[in-house]
Backbone as CSV, one residue per row, in Angstrom:
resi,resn,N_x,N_y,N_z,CA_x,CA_y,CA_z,C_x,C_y,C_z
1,UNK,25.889,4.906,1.974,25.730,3.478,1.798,24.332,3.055,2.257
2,UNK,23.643,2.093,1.226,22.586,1.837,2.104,22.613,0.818,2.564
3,UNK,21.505,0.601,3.430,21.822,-0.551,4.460,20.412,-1.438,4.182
4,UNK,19.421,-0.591,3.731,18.306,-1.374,3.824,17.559,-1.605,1.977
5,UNK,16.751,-2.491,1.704,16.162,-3.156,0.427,15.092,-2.080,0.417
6,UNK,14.780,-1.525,0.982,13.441,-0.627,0.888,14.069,0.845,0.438
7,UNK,12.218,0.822,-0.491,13.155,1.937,-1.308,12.321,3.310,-0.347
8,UNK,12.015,4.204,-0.633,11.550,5.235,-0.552,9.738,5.493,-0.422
9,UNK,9.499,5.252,-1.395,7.770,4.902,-1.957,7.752,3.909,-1.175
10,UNK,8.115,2.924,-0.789,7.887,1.671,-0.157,7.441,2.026,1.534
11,UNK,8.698,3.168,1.918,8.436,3.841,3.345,7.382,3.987,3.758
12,UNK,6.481,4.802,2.995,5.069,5.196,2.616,4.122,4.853,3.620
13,UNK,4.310,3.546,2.974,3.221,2.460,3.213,3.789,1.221,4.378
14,UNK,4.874,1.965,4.953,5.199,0.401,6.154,5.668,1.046,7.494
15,UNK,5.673,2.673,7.104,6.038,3.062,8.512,4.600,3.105,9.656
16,UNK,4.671,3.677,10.476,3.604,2.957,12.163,2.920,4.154,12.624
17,UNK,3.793,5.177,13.071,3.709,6.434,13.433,3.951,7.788,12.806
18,UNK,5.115,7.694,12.202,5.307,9.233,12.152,6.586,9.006,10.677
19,UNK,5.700,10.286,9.878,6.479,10.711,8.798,7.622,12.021,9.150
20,UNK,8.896,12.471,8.703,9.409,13.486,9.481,10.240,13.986,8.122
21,UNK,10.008,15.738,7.328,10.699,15.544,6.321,11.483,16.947,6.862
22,UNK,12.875,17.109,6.264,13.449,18.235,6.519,13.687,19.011,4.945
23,UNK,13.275,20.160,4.922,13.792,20.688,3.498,14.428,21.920,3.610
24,UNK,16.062,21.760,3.235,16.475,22.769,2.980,16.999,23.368,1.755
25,UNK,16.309,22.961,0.906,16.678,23.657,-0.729,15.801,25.005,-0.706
26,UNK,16.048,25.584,-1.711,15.173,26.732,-2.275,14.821,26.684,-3.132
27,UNK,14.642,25.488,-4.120,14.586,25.492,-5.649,14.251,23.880,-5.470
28,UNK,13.151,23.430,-5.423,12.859,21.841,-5.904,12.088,21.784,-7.251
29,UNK,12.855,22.243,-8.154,11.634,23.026,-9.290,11.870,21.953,-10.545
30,UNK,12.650,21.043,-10.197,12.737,20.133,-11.517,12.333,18.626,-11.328
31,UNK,11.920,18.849,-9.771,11.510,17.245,-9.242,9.732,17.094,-9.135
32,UNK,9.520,17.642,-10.182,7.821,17.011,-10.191,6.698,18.738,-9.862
33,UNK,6.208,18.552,-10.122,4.647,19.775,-10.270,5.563,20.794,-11.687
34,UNK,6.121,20.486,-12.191,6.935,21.533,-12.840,5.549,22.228,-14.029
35,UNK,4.712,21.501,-14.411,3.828,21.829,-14.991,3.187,23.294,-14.450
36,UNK,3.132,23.210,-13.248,2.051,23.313,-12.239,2.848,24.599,-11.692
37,UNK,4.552,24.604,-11.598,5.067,25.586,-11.374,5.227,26.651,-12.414
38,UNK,5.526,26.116,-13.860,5.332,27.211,-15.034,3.872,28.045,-15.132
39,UNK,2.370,26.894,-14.430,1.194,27.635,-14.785,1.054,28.925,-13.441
40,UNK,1.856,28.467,-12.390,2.002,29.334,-10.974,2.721,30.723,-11.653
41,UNK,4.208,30.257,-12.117,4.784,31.767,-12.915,3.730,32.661,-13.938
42,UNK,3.156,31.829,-14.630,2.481,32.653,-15.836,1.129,33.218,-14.935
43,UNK,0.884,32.945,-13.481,0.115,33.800,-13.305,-1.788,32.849,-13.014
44,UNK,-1.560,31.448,-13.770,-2.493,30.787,-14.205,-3.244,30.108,-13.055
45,UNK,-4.349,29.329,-13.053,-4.901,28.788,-12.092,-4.249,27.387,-11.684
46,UNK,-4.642,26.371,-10.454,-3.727,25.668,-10.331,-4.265,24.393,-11.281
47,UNK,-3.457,23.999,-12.140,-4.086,22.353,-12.799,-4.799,21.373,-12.052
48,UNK,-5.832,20.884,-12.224,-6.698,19.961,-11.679,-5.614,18.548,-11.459
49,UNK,-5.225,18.357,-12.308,-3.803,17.000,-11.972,-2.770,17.386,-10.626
50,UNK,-2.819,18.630,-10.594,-1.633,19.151,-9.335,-2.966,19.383,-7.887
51,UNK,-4.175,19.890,-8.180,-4.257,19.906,-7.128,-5.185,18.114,-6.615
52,UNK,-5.389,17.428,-7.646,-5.720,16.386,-7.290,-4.502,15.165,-7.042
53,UNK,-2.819,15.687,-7.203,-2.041,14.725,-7.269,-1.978,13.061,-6.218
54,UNK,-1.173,12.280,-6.954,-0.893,11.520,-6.331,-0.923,11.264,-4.860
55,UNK,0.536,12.137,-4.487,0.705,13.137,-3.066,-0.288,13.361,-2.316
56,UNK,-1.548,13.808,-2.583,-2.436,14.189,-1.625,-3.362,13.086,-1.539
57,UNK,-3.247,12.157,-2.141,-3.940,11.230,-1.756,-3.237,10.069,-0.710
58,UNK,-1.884,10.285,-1.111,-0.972,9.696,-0.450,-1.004,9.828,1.479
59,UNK,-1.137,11.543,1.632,-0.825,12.298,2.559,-2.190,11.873,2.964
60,UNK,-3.389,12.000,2.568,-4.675,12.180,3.434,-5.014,10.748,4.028
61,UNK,-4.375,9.403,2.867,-4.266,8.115,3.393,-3.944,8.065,4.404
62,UNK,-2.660,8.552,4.793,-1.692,8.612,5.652,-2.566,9.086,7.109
63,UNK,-2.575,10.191,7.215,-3.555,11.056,8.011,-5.091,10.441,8.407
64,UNK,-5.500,10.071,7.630,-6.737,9.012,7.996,-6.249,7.518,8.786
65,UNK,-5.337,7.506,8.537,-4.842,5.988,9.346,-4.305,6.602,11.069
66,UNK,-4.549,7.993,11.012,-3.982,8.231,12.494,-2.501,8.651,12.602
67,UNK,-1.625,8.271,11.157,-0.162,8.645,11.330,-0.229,10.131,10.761
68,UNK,1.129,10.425,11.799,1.516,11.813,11.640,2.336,12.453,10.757
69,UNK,2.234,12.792,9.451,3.186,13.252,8.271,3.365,14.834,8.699
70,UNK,4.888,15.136,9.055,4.948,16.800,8.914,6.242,16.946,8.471
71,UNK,6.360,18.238,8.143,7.660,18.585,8.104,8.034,20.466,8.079
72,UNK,9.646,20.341,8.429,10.194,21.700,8.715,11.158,21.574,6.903
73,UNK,10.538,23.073,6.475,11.294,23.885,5.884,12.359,24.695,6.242
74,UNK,13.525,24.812,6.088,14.731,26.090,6.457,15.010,26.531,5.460
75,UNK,14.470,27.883,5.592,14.358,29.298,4.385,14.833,30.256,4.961
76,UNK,15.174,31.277,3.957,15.031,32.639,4.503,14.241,33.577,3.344
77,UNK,13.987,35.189,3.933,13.353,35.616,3.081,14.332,36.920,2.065
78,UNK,14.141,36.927,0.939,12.877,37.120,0.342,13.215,35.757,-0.446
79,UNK,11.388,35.538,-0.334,11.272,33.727,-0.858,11.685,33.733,-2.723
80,UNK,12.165,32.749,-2.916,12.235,32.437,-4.409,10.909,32.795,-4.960
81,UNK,11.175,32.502,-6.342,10.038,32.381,-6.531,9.334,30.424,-6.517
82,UNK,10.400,29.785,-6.488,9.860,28.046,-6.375,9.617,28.580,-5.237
83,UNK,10.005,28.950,-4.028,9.348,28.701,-2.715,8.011,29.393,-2.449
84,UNK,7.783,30.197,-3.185,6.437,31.070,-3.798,5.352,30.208,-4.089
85,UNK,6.147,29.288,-4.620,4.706,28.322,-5.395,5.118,27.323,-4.645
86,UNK,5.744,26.930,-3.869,5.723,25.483,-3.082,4.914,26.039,-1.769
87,UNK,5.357,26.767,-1.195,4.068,27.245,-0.038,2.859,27.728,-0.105
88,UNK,2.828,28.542,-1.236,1.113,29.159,-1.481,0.275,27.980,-2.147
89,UNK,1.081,27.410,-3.136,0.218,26.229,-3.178,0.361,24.535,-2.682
90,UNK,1.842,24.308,-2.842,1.617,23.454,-2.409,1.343,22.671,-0.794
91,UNK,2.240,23.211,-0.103,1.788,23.704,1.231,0.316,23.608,1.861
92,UNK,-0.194,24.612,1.351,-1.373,24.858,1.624,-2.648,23.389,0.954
93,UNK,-2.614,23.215,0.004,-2.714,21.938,-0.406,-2.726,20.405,0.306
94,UNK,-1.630,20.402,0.248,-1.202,18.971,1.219,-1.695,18.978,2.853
95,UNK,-1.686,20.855,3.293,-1.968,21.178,4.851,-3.954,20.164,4.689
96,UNK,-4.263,20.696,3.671,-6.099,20.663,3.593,-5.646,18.751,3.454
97,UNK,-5.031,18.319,3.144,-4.947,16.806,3.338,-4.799,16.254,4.482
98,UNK,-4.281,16.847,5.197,-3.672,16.189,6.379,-2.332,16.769,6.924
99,UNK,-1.269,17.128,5.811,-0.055,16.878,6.024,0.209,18.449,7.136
100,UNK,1.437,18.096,8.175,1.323,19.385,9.020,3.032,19.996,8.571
101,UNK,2.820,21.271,8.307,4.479,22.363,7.748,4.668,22.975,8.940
102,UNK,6.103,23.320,9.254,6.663,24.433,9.747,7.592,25.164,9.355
103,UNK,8.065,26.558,9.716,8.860,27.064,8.757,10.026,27.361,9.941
104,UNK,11.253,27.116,9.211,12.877,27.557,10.596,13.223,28.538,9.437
105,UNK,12.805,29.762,9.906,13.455,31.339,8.830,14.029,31.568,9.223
106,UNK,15.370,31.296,8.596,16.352,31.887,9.097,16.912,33.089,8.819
107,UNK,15.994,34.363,8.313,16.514,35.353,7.654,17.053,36.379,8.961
108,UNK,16.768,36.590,10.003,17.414,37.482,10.913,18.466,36.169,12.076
109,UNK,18.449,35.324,11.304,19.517,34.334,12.718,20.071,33.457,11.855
110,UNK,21.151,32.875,12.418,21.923,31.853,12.264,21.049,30.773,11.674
111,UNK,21.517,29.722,10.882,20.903,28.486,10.504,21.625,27.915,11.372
112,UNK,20.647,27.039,12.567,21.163,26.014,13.100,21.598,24.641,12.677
113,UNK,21.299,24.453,11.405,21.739,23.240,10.530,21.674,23.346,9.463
114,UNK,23.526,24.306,9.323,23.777,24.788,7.615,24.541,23.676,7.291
115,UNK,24.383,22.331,7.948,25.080,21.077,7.176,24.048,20.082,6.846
116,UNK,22.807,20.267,7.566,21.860,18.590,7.219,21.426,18.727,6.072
117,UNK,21.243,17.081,5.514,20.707,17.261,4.288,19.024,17.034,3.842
118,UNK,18.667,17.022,2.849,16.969,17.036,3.162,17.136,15.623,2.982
119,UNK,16.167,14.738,3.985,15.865,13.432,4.389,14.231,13.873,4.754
120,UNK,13.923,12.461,4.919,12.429,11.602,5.114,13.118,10.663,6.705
121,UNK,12.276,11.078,7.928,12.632,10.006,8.636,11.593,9.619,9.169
122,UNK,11.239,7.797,9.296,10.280,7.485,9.479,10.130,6.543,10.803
123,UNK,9.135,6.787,11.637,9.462,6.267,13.353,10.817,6.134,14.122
124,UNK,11.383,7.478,13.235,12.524,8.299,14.522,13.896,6.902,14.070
125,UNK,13.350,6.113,13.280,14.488,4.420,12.926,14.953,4.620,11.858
126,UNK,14.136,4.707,10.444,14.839,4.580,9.148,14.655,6.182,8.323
127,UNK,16.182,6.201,7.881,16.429,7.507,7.477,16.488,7.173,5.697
128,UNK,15.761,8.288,4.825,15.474,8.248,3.725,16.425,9.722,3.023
129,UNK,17.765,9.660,3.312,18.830,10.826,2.858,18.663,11.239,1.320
130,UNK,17.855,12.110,1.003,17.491,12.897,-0.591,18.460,13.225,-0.774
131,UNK,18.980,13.083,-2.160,19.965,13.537,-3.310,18.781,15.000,-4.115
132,UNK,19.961,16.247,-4.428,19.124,16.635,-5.775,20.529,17.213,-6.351
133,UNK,20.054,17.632,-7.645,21.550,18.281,-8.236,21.206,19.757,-8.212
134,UNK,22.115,20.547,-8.336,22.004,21.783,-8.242,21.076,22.616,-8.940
135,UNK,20.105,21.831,-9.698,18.530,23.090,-10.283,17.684,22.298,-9.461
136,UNK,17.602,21.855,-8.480,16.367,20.926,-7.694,15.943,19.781,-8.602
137,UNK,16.657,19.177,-9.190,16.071,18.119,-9.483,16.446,16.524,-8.997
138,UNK,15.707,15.961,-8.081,15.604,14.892,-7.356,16.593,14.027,-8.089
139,UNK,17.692,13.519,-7.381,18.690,12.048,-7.509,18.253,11.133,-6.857
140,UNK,17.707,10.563,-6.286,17.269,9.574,-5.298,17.338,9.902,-3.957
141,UNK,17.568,8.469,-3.231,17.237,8.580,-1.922,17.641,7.514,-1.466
142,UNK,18.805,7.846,-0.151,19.603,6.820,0.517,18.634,6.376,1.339
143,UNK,18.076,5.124,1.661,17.404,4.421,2.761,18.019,3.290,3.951
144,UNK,18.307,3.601,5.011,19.317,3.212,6.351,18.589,3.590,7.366
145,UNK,18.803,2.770,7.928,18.602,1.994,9.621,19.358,3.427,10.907
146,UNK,20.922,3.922,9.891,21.616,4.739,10.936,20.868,6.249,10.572
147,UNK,20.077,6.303,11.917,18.934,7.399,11.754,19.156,8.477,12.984
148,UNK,19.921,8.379,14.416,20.328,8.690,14.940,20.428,10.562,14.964
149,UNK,21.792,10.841,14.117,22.170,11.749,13.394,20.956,12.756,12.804
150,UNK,19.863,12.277,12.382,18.831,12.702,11.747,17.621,12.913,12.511
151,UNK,17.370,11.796,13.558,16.877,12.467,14.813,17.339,13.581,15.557
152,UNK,18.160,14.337,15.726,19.106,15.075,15.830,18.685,16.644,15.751
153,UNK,18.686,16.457,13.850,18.324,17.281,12.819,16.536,17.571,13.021
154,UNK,16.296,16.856,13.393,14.711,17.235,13.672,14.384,17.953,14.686
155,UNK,14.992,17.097,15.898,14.668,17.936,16.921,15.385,19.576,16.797
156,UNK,15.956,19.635,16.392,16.498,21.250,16.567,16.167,21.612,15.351
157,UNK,15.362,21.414,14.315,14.266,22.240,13.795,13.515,22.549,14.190
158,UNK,12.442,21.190,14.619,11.495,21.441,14.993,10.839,22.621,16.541
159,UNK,12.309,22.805,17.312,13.125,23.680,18.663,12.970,24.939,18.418
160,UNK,13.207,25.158,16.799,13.246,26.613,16.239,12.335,26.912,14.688
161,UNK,11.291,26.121,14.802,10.204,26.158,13.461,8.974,27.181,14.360
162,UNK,8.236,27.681,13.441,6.770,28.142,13.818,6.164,27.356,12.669
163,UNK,5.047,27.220,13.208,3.821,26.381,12.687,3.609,27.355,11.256
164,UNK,3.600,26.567,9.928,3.400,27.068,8.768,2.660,28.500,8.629
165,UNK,1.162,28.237,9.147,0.177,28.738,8.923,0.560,30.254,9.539
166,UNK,1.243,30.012,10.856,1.400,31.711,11.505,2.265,32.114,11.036
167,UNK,3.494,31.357,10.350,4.437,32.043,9.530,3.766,32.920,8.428
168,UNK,3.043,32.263,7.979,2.176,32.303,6.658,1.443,33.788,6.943
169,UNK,0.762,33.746,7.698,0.037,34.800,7.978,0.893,36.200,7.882
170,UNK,1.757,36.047,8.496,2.723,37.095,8.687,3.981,37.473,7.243
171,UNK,4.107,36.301,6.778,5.276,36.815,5.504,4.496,36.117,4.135
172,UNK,3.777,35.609,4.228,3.118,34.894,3.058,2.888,36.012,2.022
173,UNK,2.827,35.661,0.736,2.456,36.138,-0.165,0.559,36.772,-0.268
């Protein structure tokens, strides 16, 4: 249920401090760069539209104003191939903007949160609960005040994430 008139995109631009995203899909492959993910499969260079997107202008805005955009991935390995092209490029991408990743691999341990869902939470208050359907393609996004629960979910990612980059170093492609 939502509770609040604000949509998502709107978050963007009215939160104070801190962006907070959790992703636990393996496949976001039908919600946008899809261009960009077929030229990644075939091997191709990255499109000038993907690496100049929206998004990174969004993120470096963000980051130039002093606020903090990051977020934890929960994966395990061996990576998809969408998670192939969401970390080697996009990842890495958004990192040169501003935006800060961590990774919770859960391939030798337990997932400490094999129930949360992927959300946006913004100054620890308003929770942005993502819908996708089962090929990754984005349904919307619940926006509410009851954020609690989702503070929660962060902190015990963020308890058991390593910083993108040293993940990276070590299992990256």
């Amino acid at each position: 249920m939502t509770d609040s008139s604000r949509t998502l995109g709107e978050m963007f631009s009215c939160f104070e401090r801190e962006a907070f995203r959790l992703e636990t899909l393996d496949d976001y492959s039908k919600s946008g760069g899809v261009a960009a993910y077929q030229a990644f499969l075939a091997g191709e260079e990255q499109p000038a539209d993907y690496r100049n997107a929206d998004w990174v202008t969004t993120v470096r805005d963000i980051a130039r104003a002093g606020k903090r955009i990051y977020r934890v991935h929960i994966l395990s390995r061996p990576l998809t191939p969408y998670l192939r092209f969401e970390l080697g490029w996009g990842y890495r991408r958004n990192a040169a903007a501003g935006e800060e990743f961590f990774i919770l691999d859960t391939t030798e341990k337990p997932n400490p949160l094999p129930d949360a869902p992927d959300f946006w939470l913004f100054d620890g208050a308003t929770v942005a609960a993502m819908a996708y359907d089962g090929a990754g393609k984005y349904l919307g996004a619940d926006v509410r005040e009851d954020a609690g629960e989702f503070r929660a979910y962060r902190d015990v990612a963020l308890a058991d994430a390593v910083p993108f980059t040293e993940w990276w170093a070590e299992f990256g492609a």
